[in-house]
C-alpha positions as CSV (number, residue, x, y, z in Angstrom):
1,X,81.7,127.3,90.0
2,X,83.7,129.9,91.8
3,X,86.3,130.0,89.2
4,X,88.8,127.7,87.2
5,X,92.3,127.3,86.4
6,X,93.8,128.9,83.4
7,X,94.9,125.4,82.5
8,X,93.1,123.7,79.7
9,X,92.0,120.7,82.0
10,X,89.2,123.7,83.1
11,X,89.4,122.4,86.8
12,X,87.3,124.0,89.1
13,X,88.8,125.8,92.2
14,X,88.0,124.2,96.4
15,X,85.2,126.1,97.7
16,X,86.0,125.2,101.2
17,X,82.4,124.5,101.7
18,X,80.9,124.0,104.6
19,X,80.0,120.6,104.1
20,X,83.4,119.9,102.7
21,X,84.7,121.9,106.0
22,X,82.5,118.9,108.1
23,X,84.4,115.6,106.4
24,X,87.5,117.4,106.2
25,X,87.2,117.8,110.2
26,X,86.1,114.4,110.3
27,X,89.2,113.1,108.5
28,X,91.2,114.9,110.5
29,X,89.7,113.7,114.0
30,X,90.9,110.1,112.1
31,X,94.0,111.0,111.7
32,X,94.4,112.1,115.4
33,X,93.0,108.8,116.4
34,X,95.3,106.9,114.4
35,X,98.2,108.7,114.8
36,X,97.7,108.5,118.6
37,X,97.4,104.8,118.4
38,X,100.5,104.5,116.5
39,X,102.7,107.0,118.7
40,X,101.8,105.1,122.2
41,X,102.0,101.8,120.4
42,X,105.9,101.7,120.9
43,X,108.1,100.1,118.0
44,X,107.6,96.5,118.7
45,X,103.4,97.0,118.4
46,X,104.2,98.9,115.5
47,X,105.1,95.7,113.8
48,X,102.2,93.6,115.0
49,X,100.0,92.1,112.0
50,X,96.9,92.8,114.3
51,X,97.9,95.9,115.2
52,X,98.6,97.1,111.8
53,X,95.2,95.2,111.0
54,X,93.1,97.9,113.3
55,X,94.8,100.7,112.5
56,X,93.6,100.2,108.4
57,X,90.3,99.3,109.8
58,X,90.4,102.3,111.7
59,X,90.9,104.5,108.3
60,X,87.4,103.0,107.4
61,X,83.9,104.2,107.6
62,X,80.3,102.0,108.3
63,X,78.1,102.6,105.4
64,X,78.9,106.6,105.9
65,X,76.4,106.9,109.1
66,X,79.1,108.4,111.9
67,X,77.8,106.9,114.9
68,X,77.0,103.4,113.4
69,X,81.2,104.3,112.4
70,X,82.2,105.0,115.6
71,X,80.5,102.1,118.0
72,X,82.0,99.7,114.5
73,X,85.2,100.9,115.2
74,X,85.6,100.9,119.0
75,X,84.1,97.3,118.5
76,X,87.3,96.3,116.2
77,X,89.4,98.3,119.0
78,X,87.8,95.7,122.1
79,X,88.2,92.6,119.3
80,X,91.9,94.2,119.1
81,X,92.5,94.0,123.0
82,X,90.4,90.8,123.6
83,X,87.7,92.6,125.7
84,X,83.9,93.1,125.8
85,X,83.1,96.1,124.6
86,X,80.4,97.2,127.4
87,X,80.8,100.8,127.3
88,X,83.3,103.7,126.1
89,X,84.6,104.4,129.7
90,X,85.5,100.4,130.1
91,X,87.2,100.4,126.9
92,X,89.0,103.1,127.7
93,X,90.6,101.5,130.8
94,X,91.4,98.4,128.6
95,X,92.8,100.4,126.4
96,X,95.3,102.6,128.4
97,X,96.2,99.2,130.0
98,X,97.5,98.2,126.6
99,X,98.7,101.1,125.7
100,X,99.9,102.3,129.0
101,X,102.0,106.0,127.5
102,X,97.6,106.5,126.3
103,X,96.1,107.9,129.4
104,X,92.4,107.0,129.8
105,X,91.5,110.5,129.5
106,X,92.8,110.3,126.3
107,X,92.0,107.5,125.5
108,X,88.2,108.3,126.2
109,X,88.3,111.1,123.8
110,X,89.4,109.1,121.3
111,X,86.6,106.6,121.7
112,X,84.1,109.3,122.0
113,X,85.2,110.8,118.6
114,X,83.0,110.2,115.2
115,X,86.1,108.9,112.7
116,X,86.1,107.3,109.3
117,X,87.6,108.4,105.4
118,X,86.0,105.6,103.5
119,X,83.4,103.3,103.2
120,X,85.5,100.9,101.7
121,X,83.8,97.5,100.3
122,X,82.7,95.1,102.8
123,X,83.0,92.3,100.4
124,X,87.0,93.0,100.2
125,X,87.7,93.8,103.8
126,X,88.8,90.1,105.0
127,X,91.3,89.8,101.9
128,X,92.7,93.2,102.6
129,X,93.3,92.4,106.3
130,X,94.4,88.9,105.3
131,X,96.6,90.6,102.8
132,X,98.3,93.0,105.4
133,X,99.0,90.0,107.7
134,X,100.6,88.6,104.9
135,X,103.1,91.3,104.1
136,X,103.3,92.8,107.7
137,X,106.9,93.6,107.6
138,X,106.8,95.4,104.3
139,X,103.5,97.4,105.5
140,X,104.9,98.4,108.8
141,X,107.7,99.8,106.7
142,X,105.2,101.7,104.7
143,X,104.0,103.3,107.7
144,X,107.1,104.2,109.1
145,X,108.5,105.4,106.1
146,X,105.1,107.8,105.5
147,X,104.9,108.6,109.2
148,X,108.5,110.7,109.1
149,X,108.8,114.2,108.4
150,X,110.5,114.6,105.2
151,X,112.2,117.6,103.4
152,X,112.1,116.0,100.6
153,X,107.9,115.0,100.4
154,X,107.8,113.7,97.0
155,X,110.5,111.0,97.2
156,X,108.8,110.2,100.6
157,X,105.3,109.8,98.6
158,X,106.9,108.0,95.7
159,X,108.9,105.9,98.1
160,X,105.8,104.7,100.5
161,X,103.6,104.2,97.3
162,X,106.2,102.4,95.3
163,X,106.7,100.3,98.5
164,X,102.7,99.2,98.5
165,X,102.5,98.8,94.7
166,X,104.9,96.1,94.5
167,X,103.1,93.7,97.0
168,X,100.8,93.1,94.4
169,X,96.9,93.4,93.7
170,X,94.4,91.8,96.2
171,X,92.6,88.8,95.6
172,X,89.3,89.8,97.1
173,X,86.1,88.6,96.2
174,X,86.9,86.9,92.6
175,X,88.7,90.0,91.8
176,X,91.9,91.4,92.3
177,X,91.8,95.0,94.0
178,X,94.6,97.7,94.5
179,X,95.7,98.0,97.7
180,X,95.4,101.3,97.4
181,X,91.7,101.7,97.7
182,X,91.9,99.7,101.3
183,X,95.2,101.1,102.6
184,X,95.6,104.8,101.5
185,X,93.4,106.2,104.0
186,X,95.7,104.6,107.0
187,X,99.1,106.1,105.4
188,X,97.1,109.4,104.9
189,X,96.2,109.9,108.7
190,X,99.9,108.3,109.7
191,X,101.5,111.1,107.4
192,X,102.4,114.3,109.9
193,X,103.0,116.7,106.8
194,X,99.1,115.5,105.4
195,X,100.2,114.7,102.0
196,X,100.1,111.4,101.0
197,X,96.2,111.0,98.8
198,X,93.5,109.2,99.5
199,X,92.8,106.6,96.4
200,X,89.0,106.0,95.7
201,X,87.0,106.0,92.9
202,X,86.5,109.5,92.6
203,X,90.2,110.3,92.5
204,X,90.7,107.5,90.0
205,X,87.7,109.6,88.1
206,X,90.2,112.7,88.3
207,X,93.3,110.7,87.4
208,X,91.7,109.8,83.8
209,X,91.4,113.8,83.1
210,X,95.0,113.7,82.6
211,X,95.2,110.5,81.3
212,X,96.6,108.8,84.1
213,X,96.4,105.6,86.5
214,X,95.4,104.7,89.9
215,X,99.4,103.3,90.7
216,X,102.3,105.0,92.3
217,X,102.4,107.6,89.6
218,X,98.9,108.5,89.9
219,X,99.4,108.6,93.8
220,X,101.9,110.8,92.8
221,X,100.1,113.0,90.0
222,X,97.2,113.5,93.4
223,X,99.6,114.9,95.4
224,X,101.2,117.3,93.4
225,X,97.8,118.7,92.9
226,X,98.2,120.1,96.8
227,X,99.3,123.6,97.1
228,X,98.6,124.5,93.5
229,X,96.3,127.2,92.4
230,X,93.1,125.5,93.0
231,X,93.6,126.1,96.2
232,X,93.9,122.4,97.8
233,X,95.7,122.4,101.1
234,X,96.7,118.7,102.1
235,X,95.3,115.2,100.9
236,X,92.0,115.5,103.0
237,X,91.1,118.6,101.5
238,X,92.2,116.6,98.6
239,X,89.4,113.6,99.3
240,X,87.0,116.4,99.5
241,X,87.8,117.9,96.6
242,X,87.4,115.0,94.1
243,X,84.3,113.5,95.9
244,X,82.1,117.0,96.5
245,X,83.0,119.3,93.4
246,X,81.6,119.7,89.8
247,X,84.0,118.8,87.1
248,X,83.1,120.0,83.6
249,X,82.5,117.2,81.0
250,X,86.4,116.3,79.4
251,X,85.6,116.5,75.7
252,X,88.4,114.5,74.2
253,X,88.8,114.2,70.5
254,X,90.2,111.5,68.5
255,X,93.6,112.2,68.0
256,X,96.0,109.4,65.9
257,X,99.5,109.3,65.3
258,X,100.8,107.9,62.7
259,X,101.2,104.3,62.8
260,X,103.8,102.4,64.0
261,X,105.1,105.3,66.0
262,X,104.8,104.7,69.8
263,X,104.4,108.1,72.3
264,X,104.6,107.7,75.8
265,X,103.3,109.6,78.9
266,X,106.4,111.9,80.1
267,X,107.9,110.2,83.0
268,X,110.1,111.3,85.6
269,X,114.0,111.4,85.0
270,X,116.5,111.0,87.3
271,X,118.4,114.2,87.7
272,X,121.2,111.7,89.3
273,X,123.7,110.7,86.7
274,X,126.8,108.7,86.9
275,X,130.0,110.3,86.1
276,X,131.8,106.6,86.2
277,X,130.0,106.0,83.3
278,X,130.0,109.4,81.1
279,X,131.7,112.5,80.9
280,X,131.4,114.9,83.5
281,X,130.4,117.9,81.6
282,X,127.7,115.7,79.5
283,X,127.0,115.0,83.1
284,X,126.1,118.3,84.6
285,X,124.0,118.6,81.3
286,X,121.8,115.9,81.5
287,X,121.4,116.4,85.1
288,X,120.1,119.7,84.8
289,X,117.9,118.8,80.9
290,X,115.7,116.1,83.0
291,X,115.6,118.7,86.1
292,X,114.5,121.1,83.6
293,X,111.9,118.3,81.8
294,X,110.9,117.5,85.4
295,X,110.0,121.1,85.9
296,X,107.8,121.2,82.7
297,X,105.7,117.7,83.2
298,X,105.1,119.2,86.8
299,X,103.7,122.6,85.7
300,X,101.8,120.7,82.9
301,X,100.5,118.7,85.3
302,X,96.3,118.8,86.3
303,X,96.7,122.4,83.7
304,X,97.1,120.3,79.9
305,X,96.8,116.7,79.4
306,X,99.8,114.5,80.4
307,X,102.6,115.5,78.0
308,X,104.1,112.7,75.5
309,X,107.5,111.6,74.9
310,X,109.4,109.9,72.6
311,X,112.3,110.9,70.8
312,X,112.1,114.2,71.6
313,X,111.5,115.6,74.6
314,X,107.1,117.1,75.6
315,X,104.4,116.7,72.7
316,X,101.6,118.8,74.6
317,X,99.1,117.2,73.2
318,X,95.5,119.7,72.5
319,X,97.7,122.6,74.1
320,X,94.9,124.9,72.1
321,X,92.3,124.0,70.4
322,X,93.3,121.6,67.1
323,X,96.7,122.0,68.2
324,X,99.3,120.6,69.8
325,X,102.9,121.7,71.0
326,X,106.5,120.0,70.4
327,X,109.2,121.1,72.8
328,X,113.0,120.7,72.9
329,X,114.3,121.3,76.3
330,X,117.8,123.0,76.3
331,X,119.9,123.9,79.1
332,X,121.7,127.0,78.0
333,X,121.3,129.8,75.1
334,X,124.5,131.8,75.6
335,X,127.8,131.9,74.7
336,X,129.5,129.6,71.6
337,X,127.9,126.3,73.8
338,X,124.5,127.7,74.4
339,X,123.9,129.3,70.6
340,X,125.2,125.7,69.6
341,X,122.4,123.9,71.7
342,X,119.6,126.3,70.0
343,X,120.4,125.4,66.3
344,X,120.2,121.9,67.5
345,X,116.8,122.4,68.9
346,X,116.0,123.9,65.7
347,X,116.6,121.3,63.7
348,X,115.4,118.8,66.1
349,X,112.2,120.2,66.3
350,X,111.8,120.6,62.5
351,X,112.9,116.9,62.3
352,X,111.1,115.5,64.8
353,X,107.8,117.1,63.1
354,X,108.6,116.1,59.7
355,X,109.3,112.2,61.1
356,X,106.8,111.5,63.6
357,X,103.5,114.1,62.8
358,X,104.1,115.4,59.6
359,X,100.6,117.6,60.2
360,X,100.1,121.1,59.8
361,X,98.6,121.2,63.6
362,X,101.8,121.0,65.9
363,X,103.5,124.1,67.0
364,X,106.9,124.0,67.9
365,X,108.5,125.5,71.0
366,X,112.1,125.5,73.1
367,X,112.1,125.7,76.3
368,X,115.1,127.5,78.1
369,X,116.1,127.6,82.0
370,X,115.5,131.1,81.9
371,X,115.0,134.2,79.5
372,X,117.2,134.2,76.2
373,X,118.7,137.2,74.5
374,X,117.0,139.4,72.8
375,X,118.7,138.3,69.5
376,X,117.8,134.1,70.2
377,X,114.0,135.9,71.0
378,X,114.6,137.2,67.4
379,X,115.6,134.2,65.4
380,X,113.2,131.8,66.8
381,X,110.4,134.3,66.3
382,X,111.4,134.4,62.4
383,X,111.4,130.6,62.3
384,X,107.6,130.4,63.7
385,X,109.1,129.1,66.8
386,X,107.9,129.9,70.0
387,X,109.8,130.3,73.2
388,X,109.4,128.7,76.9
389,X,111.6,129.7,80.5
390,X,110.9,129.0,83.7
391,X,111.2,132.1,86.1
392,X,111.2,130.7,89.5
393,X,108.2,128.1,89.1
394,X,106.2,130.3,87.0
395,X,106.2,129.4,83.0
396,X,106.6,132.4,81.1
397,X,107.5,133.3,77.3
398,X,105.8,133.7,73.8
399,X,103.0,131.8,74.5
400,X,100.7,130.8,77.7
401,X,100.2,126.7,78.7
């Protein structure tokens, strides 16, 4: 490995391979196939159960050989249009005929091109078509929704996935299958800002590290591992990533609580309140806590195992070896207010310890919105406690996560 994170997942870093480099171009030549599809299409086709139909297909490989792929796929294309599929330069012409803002130039290119993300099971590729003819309206929505340019990417990813995940599982082949696996490579290649993750069993593999699902959460767990230090770029780099490199063995140890206490993966808070229904100054304060919890779970995120919540706020669970970590989040630290809010996560903390792990293997922490005083500093180092603040997005203080 060329190097790993200082996380204590131990995640290895992208080597940009070159045979990584070759399916990542390959991915991306399927993205410019689909996406050209969709943009000549117009916005009645767009809502076309056979339409949608191909472009899925489209997302999919045959059996990983690339030109077996590509004369597979321009056959869907002629069953598509209704035409024999004699040759590349006929198909072409059938093609721009339907799609007359696609010249046949164009077109042609496209045909010519080897395409394909994954070589998703034949055995659930009727029931995954059947099932997109079924809920056409709500997967053309999908693919709208993922194919705009958003400011705001992760309520777009949240949003499309969310969107998919409540159809419902597949009934394929006396199972029932995600809809991920079959429709995540289509709304990867329809998504201009190359975000939205590819689901497949390797990325499920990598979802388990940090303890988490193949659903809308984990869809959006895999895309916040883009731009991070490991030097990911977008979700095909992404696909490459999970499928080509060497992950270290996750040693997990037992690790019980005691009984009758329930702990829960951090989830995401909404940092929208309602000031109908409290005041507005308790308001602005549990806005900005969950903001500040959000900005924890996030850096915590594919570095330490998912954090755990229950009445308090992150149990860092293994943060070091035998140990784990219990954080109170607190918005301020100065003034009569913010000296008021650190005793309470004193005691909390100490209270919280003594009620749900009463172990002498959890370290204590508060986390801050930015650097304290060097009096707070003081008292909290006296107490044993340690001390967290976010500096931009960086994590800094008395100890390193």
């Amino acid at each position: 490995m060329s190097g790993e994170s200082s996380g204590g997942l131990g995640l290895p870093k992208y080597h940009r391979s070159k045979d990584q480099q070759h399916w990542v171009a390959s991915k991306r030549r399927t993205a410019n196939l689909i996406q050209s599809l969709w943009t000549a299409a117009g916005q009645t086709l767009r809502r076309d159960p056979a339409f949608l139909c191909l472009l899925v297909q489209c997302g999919w490989g045959n059996s990983g050989r690339r030109e077996s792929t590509r004369r597979w796929r321009n056959q869907k294309i002629a069953e598509y249009l209704k035409v024999e599929y004699l040759s590349d330069e006929q198909l072409a012409d059938d093609l721009s005929s339907r799609l007359k803002s696609l010249p046949v130039s164009k077109s042609l290119s496209l045909l010519e091109q080897q395409t394909g993300i994954t070589d998703y099971y034949k055995a659930f590729r009727p029931a995954t078509l059947k099932f997109v003819k079924q809920h056409a309206d709500s997967v053309a929505l999908a693919f709208r929704r993922v194919n705009a340019v958003s400011p705001k990417v992760t309520d777009k990813i949240r949003e499309v996935a969310t969107l998919i995940e409540n159809l419902g599982d597949i009934p394929a082949a006396r199972r029932h299958v995600s809809p991920f696996n079959g429709l995540t490579p289509v709304l990867s290649c329809l998504d201009p800002q190359c975000r939205f993750p590819i689901m497949n069993g390797r990325t499920r593999d990598l979802l388990r590290r940090i303890e988490m699902k193949p659903d809308k959460d984990g869809i959006v767990a895999l895309f916040k591992l883009i731009g991070r230090e490991l030097g990911v770029k977008d979700a095909y780099e992404l696909d490459e990533y999970a499928f080509r490199e060497q992950f270290p063995t996750l040693k997990r140890q037992a690790h019980k609580f005691d009984a009758g206490k329930s702990f829960k993966d951090v989830g995401f808070k909404s940092e929208i309140i309602s000031i109908a229904q409290i005041a507005a100054k308790k308001a602005t304060v549990a806005k900005l806590h969950n903001k500040l919890i959000n900005c924890l779970n996030d850096y915590l995120l594919w570095r330490q195992m998912t954090a755990k919540e229950s009445k308090f706020d992150a149990l860092v669970v293994r943060w070091k070896k035998g140990r784990d970590l219990l954080i109170e989040a607190k918005t301020a630290s100065e003034g009569p207010a913010g000296r008021s809010q650190v005793r309470q996560a004193i005691g909390q903390l100490y209270d919280y310890r003594f009620t749900y792990m009463p172990r002498n293997d959890v370290d204590l922490a508060i986390l801050l919105q930015k650097e304290p005083s060097a009096h707070v500093q003081k008292l909290l180092a006296s107490l044993g406690i340690e001390l967290l603040w976010f500096k931009g997005k960086a994590l800094k203080g008395t100890i390193q996560l």
